[in-house]
N, C-alpha and C positions, 0 to 999 in steps of 0.2 A: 227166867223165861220158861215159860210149857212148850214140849210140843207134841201130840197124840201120838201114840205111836202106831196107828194105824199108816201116818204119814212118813215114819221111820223104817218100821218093820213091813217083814212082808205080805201080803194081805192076797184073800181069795180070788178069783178070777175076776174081773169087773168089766165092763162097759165100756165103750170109746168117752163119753160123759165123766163115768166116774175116773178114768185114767186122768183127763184132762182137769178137773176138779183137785185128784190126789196132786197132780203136778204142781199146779199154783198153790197149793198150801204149801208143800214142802219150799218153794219159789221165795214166798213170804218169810217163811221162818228161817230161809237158808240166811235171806239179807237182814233178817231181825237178829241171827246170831255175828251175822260180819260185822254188822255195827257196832253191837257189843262191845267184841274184842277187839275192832278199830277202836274205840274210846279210852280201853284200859290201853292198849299195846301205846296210845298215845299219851297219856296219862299215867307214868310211872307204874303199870302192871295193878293187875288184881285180880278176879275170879269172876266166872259166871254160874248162878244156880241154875243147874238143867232140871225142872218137871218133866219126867216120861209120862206122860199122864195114860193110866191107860194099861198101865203094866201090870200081869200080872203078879200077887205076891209072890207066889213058887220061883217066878223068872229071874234069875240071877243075870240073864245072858245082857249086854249093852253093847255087844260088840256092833248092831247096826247101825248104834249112834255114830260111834266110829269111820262107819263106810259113809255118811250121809254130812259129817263133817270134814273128816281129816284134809282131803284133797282141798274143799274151799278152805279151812286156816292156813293150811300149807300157800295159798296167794298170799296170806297178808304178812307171810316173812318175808320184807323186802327188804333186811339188810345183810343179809347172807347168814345170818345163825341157823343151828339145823335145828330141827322141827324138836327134839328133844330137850333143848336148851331154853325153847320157849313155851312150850306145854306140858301140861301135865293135868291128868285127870284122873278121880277116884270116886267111887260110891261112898257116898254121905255117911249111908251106915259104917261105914268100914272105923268110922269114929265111933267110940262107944257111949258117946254123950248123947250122939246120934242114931240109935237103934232102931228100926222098923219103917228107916228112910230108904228102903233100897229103890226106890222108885226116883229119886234125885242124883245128880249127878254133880260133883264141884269140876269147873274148866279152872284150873289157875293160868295166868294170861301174866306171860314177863312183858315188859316193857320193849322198846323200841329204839333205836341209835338214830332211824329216821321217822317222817310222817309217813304212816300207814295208810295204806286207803284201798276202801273196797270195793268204790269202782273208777278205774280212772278216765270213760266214757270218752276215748280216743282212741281211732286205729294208728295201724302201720303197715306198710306193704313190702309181701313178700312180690315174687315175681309169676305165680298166680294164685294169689287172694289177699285177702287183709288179717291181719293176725290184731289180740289186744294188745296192747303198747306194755312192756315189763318199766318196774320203777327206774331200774339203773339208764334204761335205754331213755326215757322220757327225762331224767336227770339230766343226762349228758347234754339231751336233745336245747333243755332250758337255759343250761348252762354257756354253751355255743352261743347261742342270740345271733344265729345265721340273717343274715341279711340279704332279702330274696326281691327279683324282681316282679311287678303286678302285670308278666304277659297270660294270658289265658293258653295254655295247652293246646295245640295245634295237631291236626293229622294232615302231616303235608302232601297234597295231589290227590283229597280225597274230597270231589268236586260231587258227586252219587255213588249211592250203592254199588254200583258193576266195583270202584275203587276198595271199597272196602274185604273184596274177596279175600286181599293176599296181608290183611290188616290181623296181626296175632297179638294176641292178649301178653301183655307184661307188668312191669308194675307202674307202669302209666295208663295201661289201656284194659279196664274190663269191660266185656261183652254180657248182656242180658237177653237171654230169648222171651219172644214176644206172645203169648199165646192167647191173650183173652180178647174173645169174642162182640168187642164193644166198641165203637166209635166217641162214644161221651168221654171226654177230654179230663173231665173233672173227674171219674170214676178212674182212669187209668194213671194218671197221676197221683192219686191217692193208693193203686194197688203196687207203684214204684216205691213208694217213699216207708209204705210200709213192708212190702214181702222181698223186695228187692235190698231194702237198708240203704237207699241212696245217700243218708246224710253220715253214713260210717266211711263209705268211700270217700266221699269229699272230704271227711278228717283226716285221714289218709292221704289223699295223692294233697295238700297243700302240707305237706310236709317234704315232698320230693322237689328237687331244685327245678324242675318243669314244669310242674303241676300233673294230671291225668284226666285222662279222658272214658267218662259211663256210658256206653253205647248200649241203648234199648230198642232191640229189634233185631239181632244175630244171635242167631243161634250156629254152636259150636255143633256140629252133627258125626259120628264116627261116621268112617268111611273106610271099607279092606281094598285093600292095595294086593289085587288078588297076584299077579305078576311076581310082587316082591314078597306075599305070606306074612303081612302084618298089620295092624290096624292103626289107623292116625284118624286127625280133625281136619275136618273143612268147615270153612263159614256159610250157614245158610240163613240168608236176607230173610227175616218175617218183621215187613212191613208193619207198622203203626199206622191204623187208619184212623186220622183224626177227622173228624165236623168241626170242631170251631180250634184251632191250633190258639186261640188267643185266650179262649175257656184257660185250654191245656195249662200255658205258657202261667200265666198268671196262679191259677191253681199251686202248680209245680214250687211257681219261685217264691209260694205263700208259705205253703206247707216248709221247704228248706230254710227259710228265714226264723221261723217261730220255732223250729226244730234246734237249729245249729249254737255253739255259740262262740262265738273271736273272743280273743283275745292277745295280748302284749305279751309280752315273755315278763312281764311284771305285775301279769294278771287284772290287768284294768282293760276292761271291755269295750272293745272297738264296735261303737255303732253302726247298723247302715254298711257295715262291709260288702263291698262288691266281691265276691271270692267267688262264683261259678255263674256263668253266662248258660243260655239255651239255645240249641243249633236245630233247625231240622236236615237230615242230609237224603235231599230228592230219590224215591226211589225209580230207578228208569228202567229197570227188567220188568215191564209189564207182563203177567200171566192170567189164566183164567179165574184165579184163586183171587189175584189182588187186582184189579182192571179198577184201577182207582189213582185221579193223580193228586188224593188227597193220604195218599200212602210214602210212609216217610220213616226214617229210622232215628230217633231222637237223641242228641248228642249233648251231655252235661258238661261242658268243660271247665275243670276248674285250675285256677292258679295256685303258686307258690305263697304261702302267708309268712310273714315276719312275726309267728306267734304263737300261740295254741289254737287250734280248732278241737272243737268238742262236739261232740254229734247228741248229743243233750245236753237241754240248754240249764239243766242244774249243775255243768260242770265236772269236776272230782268228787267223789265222794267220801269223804274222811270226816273222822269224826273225835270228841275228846270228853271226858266226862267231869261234870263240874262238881267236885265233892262237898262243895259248898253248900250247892242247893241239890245236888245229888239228882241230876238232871246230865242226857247225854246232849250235845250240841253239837250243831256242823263246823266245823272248819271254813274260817272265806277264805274264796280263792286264791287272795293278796296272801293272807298269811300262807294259806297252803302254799305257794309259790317259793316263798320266802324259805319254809320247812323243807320243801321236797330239797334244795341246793344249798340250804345250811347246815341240814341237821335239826331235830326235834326239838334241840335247845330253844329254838327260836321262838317255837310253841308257847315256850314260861314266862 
């Protein structure tokens, strides 16, 4: 694989543009090199050729590769060897067969005890946010085959807003402040599902034995507690003014469907799952700001699933290399399932 090294190393001062620009390449090439090495790490171990393209010859230095890799190979050890057990890397030239290659790099990539995988495109929840799921803890999780009921996540006695005052965030209940300036149903649900990540939370709270509940429209505000000499959270109501809440509703439950994806703890794909309903919760502290009783705080709640949820609908992301046709290929989920709770054996 190449990768420029303008996109490695460190580069002259640039633009909001060209930052944004450098980011998604290195983005691309970060997940062109995890693949990679998901394939060998799956695949009985092998090497990857790094092209610095770009380098110049005087530069001996590749320690940026270093900073721009080590952290992301460091995820895809997920059977507890340490990082020196599994990698190893040298300048091309450093062989003599190979002289005037210093511009290449060899990864050598050992093998794997389990399936590797570079993204496992499901949360988990701490008690306030969602963290990525590690191998071990999703192992366990698959292995269990916990068997959950289908109630949908409740906030009991919270009939409007005035109710939600004394309602704190845990790892059933995150809060999202509401601030954009729009009534179109369609636009604000599309600005949830993307800047807010609703369909990571939902992977998340259907993993907890209650499910959880996404509240859009509180805002957590610091507040000093001059009396006492320290600073805390209060919830402050910013209403969702919708026009057509059925635009909204539909929209929402379009976008989380096409987004999401079920499954069994044996990796066969639950169609049509009902896993989070849509609530509106009345706001009734009318002010000069919201004098609308088309103002509302929107409440996702989701249930408990008997399974995976995956907040993208390609799944895990793992991969294995065919030496045959000398082609990398994906992993199906079935087998990947099989892998992540047997062992890479399973893989052969």
């Amino acid at each position: 694989m190449g990768i420029h090294v303008k996109y490695v190393f460190g580069d002259k001062e640039q633009g909001k543009e060209q930052k944004r620009i450098k980011k998604e390449k290195r983005d691309r090439k970060a997940f062109e090199l995890l693949r990679n090495v998901s394939a060998l790490r799956n695949s009985n171990s092998g090497c990857v050729l790094v092209h610095l393209v770009g380098l110049a010859p005087e530069d001996s230095f590749t320690g940026a590769f270093d900073e721009f890799a080590d952290s992301k190979l460091y995820e895809l050890i997920q059977d507890g060897k340490q990082f020196s057990d599994v990698y190893r890397k040298e300048v091309l030239n450093s062989n003599c067969a190979c002289h005037g290659f210093g511009d290449f790099l060899v990864l050598y990539v050992g093998a794997s005890s389990i399936v590797t995988t570079c993204k496992f495109n499901t949360k988990v929840t701490l008690d306030d946010c969602i963290i990525d799921i590690c191998a071990q803890t999703l192992r366990t999780f698959v292995r269990e085959r916990k068997s959950h009921s289908d109630k949908f996540h409740t906030l009991p006695g919270v009939t409007n807003t005035d109710h939600l005052q004394n309602v704190q965030e845990n790892r059933s209940v995150q809060m999202k402040s509401h601030f954009l300036q729009k009534k179109d149903g369609k636009e604000i649900a599309e600005y949830i599902i993307k800047n807010h990540k609703l369909a990571e939370y939902i992977s998340a709270f259907t993993k907890i034995e209650c499910g959880g509940s996404f509240l859009y429209g509180v805002h957590q505000m610091n507040c000093f507690l001059q009396e006492y000499g320290y600073e805390t959270k209060v919830n402050r109501i910013q209403p969702v003014v919708l026009g057509d809440r059925t635009v909204f509703r539909d929209t929402l439950e379009d976008s989380i469907r096409n987004t999401v994806l079920v499954c069994d703890y044996d990796g066969d794909r639950i169609q049509d799952s009902n896993i989070f309903q849509i609530e509106f919760i009345p706001c009734t502290r009318v002010n000069d700001e919201h004098d609308d009783e088309q103002a509302v705080v929107v409440h996702v709640a989701v249930r408990p699933v008997s399974g995976i949820v995956f907040y993208d609908k390609q799944g895990p992301l793992a991969y294995r290399y065919d030496k045959r046709y000398k082609v990398i290929t994906r992993i199906d989920i079935k087998e990947w399932i099989r892998a992540l709770t047997k062992g890479r054996a399973s893989l052969e």
